[in-house]
ZANU-736358 format. One line per field, with one value per residue (C-alpha): residue number from 1; residue in one letter; chain; x, y, z. Coordinates in Angstrom, 2 decimals, decimal comma. Last residue first. Layout:
# ZANU-736358
resi	c(NUM | ...)
resn	c(A | ...)
chain	c(A | ...)
x	c(X | ...)
y	c(Y | ...)
z	c(Z | ...)
***
This chain:
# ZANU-736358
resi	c(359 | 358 | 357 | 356 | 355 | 354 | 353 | 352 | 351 | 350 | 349 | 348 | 347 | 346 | 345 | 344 | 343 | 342 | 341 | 340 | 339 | 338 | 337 | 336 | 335 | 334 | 333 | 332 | 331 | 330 | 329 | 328 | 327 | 326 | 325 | 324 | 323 | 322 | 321 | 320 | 319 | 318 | 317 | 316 | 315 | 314 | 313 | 312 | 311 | 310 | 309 | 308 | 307 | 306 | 305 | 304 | 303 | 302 | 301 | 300 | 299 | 298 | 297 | 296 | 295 | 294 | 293 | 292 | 291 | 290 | 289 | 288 | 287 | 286 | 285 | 284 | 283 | 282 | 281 | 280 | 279 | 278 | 277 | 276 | 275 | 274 | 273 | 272 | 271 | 270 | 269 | 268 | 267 | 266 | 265 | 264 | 263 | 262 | 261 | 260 | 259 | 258 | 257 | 256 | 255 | 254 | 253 | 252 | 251 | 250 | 249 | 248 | 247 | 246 | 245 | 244 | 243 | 242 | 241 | 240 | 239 | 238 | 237 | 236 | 235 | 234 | 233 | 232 | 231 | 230 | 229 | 228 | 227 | 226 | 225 | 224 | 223 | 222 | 221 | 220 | 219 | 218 | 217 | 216 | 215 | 214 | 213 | 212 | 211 | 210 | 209 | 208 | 207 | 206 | 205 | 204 | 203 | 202 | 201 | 200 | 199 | 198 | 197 | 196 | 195 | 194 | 193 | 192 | 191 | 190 | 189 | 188 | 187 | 186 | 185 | 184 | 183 | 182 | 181 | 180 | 179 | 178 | 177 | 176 | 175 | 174 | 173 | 172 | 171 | 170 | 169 | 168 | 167 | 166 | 165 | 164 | 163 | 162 | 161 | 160 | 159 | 158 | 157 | 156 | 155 | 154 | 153 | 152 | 151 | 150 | 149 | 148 | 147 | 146 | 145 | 144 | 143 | 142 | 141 | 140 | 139 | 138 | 137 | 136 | 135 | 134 | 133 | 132 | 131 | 130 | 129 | 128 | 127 | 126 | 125 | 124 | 123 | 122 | 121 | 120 | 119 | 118 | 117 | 116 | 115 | 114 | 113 | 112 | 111 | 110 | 109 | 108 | 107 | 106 | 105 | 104 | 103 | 102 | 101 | 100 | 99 | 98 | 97 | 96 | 95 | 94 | 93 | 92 | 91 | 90 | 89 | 88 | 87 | 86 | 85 | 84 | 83 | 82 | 81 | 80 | 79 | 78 | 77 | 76 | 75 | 74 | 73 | 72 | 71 | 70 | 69 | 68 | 67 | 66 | 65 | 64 | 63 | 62 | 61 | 60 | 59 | 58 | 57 | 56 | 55 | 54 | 53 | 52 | 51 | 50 | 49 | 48 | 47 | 46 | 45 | 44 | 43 | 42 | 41 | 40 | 39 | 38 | 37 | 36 | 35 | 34 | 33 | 32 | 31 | 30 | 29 | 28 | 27 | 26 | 25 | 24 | 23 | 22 | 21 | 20 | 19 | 18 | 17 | 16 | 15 | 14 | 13 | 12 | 11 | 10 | 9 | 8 | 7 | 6 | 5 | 4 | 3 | 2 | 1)
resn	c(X | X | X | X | X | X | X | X | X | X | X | X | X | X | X | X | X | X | X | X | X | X | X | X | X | X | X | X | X | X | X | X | X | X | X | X | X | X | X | X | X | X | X | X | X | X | X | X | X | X | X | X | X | X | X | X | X | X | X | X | X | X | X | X | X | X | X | X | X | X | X | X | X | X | X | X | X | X | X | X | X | X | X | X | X | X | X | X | X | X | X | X | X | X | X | X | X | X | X | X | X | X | X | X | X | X | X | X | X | X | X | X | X | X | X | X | X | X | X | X | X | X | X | X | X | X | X | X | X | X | X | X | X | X | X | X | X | X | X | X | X | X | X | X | X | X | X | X | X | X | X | X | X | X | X | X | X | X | X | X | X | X | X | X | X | X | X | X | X | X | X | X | X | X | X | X | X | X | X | X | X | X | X | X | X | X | X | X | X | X | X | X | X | X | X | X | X | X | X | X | X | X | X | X | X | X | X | X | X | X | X | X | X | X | X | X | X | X | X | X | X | X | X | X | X | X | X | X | X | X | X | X | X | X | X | X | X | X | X | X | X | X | X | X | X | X | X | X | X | X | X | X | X | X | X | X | X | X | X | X | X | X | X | X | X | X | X | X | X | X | X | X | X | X | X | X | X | X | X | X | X | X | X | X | X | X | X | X | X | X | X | X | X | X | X | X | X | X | X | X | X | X | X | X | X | X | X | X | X | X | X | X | X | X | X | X | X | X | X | X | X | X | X | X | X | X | X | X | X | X | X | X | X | X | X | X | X | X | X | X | X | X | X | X | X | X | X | X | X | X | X | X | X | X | X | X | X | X | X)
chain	c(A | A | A | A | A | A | A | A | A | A | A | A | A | A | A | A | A | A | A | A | A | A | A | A | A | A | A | A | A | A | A | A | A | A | A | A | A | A | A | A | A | A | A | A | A | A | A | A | A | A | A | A | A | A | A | A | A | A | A | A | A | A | A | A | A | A | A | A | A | A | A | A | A | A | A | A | A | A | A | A | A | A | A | A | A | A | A | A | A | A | A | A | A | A | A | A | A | A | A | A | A | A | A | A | A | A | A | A | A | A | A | A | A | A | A | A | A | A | A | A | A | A | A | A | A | A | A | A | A | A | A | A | A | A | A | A | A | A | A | A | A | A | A | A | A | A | A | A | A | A | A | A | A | A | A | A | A | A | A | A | A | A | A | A | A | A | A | A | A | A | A | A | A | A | A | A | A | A | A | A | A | A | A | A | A | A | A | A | A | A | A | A | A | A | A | A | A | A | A | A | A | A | A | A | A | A | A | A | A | A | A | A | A | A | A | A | A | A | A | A | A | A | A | A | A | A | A | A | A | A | A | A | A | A | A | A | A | A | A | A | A | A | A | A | A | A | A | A | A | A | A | A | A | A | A | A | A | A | A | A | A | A | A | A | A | A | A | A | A | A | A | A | A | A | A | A | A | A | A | A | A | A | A | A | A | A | A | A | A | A | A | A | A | A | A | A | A | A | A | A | A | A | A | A | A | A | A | A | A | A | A | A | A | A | A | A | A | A | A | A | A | A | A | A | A | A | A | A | A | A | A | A | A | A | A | A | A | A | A | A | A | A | A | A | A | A | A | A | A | A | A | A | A | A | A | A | A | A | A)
x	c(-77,65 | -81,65 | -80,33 | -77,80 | -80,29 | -82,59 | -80,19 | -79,51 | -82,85 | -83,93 | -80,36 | -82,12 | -79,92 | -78,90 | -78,46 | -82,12 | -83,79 | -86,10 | -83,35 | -80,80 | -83,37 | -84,33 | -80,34 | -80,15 | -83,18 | -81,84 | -78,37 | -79,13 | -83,25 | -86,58 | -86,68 | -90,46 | -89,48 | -85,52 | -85,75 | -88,96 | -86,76 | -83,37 | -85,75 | -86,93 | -83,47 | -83,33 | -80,33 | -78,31 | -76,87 | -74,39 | -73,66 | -71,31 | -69,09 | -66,19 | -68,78 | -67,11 | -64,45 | -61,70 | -62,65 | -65,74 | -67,95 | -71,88 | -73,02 | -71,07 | -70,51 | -74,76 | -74,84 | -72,02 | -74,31 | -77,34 | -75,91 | -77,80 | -75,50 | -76,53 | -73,98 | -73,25 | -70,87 | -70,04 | -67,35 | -67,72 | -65,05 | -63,80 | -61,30 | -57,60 | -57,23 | -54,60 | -56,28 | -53,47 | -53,33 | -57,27 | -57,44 | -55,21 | -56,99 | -60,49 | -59,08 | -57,55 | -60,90 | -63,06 | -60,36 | -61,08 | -64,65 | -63,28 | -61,71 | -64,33 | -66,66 | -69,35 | -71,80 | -72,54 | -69,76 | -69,68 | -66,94 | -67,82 | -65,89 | -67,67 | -66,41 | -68,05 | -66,93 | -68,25 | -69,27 | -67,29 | -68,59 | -66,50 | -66,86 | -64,69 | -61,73 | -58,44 | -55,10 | -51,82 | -49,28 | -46,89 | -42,82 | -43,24 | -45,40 | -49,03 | -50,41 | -51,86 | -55,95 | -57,50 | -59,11 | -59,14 | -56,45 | -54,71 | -57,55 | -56,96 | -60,22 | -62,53 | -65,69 | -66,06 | -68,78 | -68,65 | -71,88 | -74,04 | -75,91 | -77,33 | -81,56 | -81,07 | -81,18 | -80,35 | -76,72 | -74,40 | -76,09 | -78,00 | -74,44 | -72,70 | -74,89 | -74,68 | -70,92 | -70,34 | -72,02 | -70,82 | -67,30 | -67,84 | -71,50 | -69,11 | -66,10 | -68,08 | -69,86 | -66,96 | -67,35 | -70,66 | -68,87 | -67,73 | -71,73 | -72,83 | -70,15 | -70,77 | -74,78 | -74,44 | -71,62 | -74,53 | -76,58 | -74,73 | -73,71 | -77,37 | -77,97 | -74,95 | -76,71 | -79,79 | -82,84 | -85,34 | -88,73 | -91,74 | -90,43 | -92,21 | -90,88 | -87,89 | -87,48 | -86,36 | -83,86 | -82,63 | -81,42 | -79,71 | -78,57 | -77,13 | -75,37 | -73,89 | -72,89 | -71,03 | -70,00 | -69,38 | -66,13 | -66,58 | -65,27 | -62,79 | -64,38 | -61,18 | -62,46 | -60,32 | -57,26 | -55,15 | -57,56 | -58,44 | -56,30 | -57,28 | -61,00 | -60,80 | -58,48 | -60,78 | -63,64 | -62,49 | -63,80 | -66,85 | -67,62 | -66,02 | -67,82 | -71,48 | -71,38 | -69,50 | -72,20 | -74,82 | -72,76 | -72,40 | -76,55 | -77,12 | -74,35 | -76,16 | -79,81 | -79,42 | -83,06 | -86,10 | -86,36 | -84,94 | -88,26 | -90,91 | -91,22 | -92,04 | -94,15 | -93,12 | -94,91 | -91,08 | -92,50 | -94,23 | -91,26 | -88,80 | -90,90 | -91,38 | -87,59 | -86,38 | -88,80 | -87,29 | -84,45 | -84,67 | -85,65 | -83,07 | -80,74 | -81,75 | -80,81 | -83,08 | -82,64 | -79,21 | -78,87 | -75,61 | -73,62 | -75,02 | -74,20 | -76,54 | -79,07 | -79,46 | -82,79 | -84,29 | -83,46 | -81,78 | -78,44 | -78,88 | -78,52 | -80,72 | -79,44 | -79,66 | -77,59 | -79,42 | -83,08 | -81,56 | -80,12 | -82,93 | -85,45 | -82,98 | -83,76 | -87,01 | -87,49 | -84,81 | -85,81 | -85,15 | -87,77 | -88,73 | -85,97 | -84,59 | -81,84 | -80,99 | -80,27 | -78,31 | -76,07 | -75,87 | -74,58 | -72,16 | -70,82 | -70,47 | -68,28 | -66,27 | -65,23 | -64,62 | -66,87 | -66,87 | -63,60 | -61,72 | -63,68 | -62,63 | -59,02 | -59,23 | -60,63 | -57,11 | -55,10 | -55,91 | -56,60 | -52,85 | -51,79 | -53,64 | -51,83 | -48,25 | -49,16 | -50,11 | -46,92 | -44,25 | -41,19)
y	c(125,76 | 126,14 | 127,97 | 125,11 | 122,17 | 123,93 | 123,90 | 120,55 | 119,60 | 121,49 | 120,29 | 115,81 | 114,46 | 111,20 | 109,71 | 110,69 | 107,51 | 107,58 | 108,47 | 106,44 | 103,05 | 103,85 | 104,41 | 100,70 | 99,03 | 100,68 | 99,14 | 95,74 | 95,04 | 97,27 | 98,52 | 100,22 | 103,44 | 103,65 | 106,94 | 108,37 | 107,57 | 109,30 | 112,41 | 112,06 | 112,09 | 116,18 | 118,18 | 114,83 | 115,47 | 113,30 | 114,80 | 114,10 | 112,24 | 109,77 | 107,43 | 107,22 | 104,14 | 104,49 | 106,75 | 105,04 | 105,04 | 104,32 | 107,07 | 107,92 | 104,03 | 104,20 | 106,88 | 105,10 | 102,07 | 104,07 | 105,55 | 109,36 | 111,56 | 115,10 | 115,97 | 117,73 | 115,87 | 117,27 | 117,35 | 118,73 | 119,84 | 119,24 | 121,46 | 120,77 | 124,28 | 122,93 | 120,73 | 119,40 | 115,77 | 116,27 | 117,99 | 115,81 | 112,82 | 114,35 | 115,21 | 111,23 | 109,89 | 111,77 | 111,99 | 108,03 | 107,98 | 110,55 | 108,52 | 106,03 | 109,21 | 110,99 | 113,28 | 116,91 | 116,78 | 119,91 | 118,50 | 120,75 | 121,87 | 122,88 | 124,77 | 125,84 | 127,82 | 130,67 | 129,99 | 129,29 | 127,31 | 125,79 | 124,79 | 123,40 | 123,13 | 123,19 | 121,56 | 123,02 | 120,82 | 119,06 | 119,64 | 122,99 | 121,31 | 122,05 | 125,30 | 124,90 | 124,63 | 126,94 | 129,55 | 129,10 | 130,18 | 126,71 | 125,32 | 126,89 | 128,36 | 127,28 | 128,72 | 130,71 | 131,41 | 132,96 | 132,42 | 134,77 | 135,37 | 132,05 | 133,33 | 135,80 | 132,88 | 134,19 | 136,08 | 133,95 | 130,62 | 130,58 | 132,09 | 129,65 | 126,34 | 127,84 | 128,70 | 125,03 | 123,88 | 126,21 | 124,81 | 121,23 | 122,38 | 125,24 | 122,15 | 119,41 | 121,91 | 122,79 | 119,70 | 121,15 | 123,96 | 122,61 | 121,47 | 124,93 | 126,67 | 124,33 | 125,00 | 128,91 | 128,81 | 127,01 | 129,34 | 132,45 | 131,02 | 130,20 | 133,92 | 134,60 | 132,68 | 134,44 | 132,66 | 131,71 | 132,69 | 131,50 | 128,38 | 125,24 | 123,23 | 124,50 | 123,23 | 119,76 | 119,93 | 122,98 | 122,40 | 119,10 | 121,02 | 123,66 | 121,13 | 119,47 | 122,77 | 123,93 | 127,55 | 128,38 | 131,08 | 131,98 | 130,11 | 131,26 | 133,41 | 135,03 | 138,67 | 138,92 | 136,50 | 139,12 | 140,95 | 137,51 | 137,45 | 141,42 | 140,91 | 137,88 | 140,16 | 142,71 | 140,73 | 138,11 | 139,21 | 140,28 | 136,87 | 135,14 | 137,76 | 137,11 | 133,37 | 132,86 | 135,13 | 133,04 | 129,83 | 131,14 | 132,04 | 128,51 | 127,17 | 129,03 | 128,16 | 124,53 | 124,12 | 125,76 | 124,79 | 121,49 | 120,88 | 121,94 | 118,54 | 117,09 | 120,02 | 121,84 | 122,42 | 121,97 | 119,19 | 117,16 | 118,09 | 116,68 | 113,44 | 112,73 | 113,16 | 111,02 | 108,48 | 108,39 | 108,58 | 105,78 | 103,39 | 104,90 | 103,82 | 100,33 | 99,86 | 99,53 | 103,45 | 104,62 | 105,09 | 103,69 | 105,34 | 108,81 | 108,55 | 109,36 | 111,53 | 113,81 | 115,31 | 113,10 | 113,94 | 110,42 | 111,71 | 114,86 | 114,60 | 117,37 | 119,97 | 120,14 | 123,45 | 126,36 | 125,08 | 122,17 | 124,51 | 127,08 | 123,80 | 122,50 | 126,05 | 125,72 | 124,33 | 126,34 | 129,48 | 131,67 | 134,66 | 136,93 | 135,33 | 138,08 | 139,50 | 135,39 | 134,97 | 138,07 | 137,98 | 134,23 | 135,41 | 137,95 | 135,29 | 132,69 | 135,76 | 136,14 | 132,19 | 131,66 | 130,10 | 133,60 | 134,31 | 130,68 | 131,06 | 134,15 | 133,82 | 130,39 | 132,22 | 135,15 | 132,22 | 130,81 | 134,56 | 135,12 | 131,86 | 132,75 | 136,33 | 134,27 | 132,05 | 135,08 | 137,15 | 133,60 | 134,83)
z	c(-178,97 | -180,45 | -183,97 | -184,91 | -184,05 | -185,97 | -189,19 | -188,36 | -188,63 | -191,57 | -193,35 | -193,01 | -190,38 | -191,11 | -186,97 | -186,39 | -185,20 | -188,50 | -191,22 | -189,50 | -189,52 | -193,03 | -194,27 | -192,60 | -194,05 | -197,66 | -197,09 | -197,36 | -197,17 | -197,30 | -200,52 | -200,70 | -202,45 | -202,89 | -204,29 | -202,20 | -198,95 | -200,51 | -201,37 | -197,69 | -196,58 | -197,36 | -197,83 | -196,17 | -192,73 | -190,62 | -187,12 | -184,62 | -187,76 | -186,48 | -184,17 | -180,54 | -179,62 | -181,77 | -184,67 | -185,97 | -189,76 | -188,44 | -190,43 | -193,36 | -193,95 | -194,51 | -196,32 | -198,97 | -198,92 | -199,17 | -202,60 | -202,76 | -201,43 | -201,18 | -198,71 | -195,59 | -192,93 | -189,47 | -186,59 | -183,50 | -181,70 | -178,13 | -176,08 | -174,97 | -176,89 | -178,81 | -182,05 | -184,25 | -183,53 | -183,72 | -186,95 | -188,78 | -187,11 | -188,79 | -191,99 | -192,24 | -191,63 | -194,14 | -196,57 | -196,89 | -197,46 | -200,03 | -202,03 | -202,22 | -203,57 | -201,24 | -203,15 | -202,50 | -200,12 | -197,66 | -194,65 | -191,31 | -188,56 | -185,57 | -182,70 | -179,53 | -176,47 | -177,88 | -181,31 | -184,73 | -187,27 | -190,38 | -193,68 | -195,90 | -193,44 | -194,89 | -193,99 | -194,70 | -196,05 | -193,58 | -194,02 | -192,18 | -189,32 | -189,17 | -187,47 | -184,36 | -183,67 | -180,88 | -182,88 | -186,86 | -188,81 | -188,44 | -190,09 | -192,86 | -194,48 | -197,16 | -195,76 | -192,65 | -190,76 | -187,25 | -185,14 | -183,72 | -186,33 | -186,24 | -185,60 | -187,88 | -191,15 | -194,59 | -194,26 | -192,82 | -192,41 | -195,64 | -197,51 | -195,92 | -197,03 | -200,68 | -200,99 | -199,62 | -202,55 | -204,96 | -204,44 | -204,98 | -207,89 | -209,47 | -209,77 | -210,96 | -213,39 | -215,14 | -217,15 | -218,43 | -219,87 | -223,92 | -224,14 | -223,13 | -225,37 | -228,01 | -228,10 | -227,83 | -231,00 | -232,97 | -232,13 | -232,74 | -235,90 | -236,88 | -235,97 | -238,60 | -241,24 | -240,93 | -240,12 | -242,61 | -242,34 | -240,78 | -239,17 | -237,81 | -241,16 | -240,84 | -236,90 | -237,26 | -240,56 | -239,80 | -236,54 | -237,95 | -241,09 | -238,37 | -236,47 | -239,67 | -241,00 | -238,09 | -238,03 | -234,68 | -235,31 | -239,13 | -241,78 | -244,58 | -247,51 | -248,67 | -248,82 | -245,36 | -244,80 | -243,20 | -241,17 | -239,34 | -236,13 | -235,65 | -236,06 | -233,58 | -231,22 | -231,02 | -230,57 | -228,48 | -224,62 | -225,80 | -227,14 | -223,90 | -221,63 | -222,92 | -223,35 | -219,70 | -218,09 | -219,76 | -218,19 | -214,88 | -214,62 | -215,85 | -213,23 | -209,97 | -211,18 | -211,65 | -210,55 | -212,27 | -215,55 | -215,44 | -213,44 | -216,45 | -217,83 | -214,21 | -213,33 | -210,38 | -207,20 | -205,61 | -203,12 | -206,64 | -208,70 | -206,04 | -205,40 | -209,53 | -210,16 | -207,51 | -208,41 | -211,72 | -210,59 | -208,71 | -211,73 | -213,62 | -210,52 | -211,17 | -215,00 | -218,03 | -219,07 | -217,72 | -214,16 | -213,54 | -216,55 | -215,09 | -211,52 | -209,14 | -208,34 | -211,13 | -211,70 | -215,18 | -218,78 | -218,54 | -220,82 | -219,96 | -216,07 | -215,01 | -212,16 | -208,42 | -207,23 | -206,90 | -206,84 | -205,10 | -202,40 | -202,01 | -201,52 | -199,02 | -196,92 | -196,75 | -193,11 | -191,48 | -192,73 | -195,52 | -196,38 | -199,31 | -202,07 | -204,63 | -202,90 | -202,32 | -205,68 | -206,73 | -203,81 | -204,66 | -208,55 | -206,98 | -204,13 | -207,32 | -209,72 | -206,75 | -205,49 | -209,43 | -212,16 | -214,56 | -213,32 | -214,09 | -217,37 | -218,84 | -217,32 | -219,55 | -222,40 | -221,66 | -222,02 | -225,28 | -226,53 | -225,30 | -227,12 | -230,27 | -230,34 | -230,12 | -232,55 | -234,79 | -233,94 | -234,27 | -232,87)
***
């Protein structure tokens, strides 16, 4: 037995406890608690703003709101084009300034990450001083250091400096900067998760007028009223979202964006749910997203199941950001996603939301 491998496997595994808590179902429920405690008044009509002030975040390689995919909407490329309009419509609704927009979005994964900083350190002091009590006096490196980052640091801000800072502050810094960089590929999973979090906490708790309805996110869809459970050879199927009324059941696919794959999930969720549905009762059957690509939009909406469309409702957090994004296109695609958007078949959340509260 190997003690000090063994101690640097349990810190191994407790980080990854660290971090599986900090972006976990609990930790995001605390944080939206947090969130919405502080918010006067959700309604139908401001609820998207709540989402992309949670959600929406800055793609750092454009410095621009993300939209679409980063190695698509570089600099010289269409998409940056979009973005950019992107970014200058959802600044101008938010009353934000441009420069100041990264600021005020991406709330739910900033707040993870400074919990993530704050548990991780406290979280490795004892066994940090433990693991290096043998080598101390011996002038090995400390956790973070990173001369090349620091000489970078040091190089643009010294001459804006008063004073010096102390080594161990640079430390702290430089730690700070690889623990955001290290997270950002967590964000995929806070934003797929966090998503549907956001939508069911400003059903559940934000709007009165759709208390009457049972919300429940990430359940089997056996456990819902009037569906059987699969076969034992057949793996449980889950519903991200789903609405429960009298006499009315929605289930509800939350997609902040709409991969290939999942233009296929779409379909094969859907006949899962109807070979397994045993009231003898209809369902509706919905798709939230913040999908951008009028192509994929376009598939969402007019995609079939034999002879009736596959989606009852298609909903984007707000089609007018899709409008301002394509600005004056007016062929492919971007007529079609125009012709949804004005005859109602992409719902913009506001919509639906009302929809919701008027049944």
């Amino acid at each position: 037995m190997n003690p000090i491998k063994d101690r640097k496997n349990d810190t191994s595994n407790s980080d990854q406890e660290t971090v599986s808590r900090v972006f976990g179902a609990e930790n995001r429920t605390r944080l939206l608690k947090g969130y919405f405690d502080g918010i006067d008044s959700i309604n139908p009509k401001n609820a998207w703003q709540h989402v992309y002030r949670l959600l929406l975040w800055i793609d750092r390689t454009t410095a621009l709101a993300h939209c679409y995919e980063s190695d698509k909407a570089q600099p010289g490329r269409a998409w940056y084009g979009r973005s950019l309009a992107f970014h200058d419509w959802v600044s101008k609704t938010l009353d934000i300034h441009p420069a100041k927009l990264g600021e005020e979005i991406d709330w739910l994964f900033r707040e993870a990450v400074k919990d993530l900083a704050s548990k991780a350190v406290a979280s490795r002091t004892s066994a940090y001083m433990e693991q290096r009590l043998p080598y101390e006096g011996r002038g090995f490196p400390e956790p973070g250091e990173d001369p090349e980052l620091v000489g970078i640091i040091k190089e643009i801000l010294e001459p804006w400096m008063d004073r010096k800072p102390p080594e161990e502050e640079l430390r702290k810094l430089t730690r700070r900067i690889h623990l955001y960089m290290n997270q950002e590929n967590k964000r995929r999973n806070l934003v797929g998760e966090g998503f549907e979090d956001v939508i069911a906490e400003i059903i559940i708790s934000r709007l009165p007028v759709l208390q009457t309805l049972e919300i429940r996110n990430r359940v089997p869809l056996h456990e819902l009223p009037g569906f059987h459970a699969p076969p034992p050879n057949e793996k449980a199927k889950k519903v991200d979202l789903a609405l429960i009324a009298q006499n009315r059941r929605t289930l509800v696919s939350v997609k902040w964006s709409i991969r290939a794959d999942r233009e296929e999930q779409f379909q094969s969720d859907f006949e899962a749910y109807a070979r397994l549905e045993s009231a003898g009762q209809d369902f509706a059957y919905t798709l939230i997203t913040n999908e951008f690509d009028a192509a994929r939009l376009k598939a969402a909406g007019e995609r079939r199941r034999q002879n009736a469309l596959l989606f009852t409702h298609v909903v984007h957090i707000n089609p007018e950001g899709v409008l301002a994004a394509y600005g004056n296109a007016s062929r492919g695609a971007a007529k079609e996603v125009r012709t949804h958007i004005s005859d109602g078949r992409l719902l913009s959340l506001n919509a639906w939301l009302s929809f919701l509260a008027s049944r």
